[in-house]
N, C-alpha and C positions, 0 to 999 in steps of 0.2 A: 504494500500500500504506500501510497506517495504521502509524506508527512511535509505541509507545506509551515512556515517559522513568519512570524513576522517584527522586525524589531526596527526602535524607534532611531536609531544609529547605528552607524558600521562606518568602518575605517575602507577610506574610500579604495586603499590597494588593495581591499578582498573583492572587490568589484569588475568582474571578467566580463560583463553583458550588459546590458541596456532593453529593456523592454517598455515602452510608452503603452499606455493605454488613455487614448484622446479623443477627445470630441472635438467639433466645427461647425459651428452653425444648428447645434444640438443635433448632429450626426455621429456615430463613431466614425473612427479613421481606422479602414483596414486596407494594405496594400496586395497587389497581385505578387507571391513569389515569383521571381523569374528560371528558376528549376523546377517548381513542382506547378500543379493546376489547381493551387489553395488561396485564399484571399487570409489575410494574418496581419494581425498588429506588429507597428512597426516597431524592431528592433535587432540587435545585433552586434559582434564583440568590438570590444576598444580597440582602437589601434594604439601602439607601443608612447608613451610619453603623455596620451590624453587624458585628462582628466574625465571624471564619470557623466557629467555633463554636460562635454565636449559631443562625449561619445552620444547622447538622447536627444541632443540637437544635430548632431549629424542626420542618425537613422528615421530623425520623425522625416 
């Protein structure tokens, strides 16, 4: 069983991903992968020196 954590801080270099979940005009934002044929909230890993931030304003 998947055991999901949710905590109110964390040190930002334990942070390997980014996941947005966003709205737009009281929409959600879900984007088309370009490998599979799934629509998915935007997100995806940090590139090397970015901060976590960096990385959620990249992928939205």
């Amino acid at each position: 069983m998947l055991e999901v954590k949710f905590y109110d801080t964390v040190d930002d270099s334990l942070l390997k991903f980014a996941v947005i979940i966003s709205q737009s005009n009281g929409k959600w934002v879900f984007c088309k992968h370009k490998e599979r044929d799934t629509y998915e909230v935007p997100g995806g890993h940090r590139e090397a020196g970015e901060n976590i931030l960096e990385t959620a304003k990249r992928e939205l």
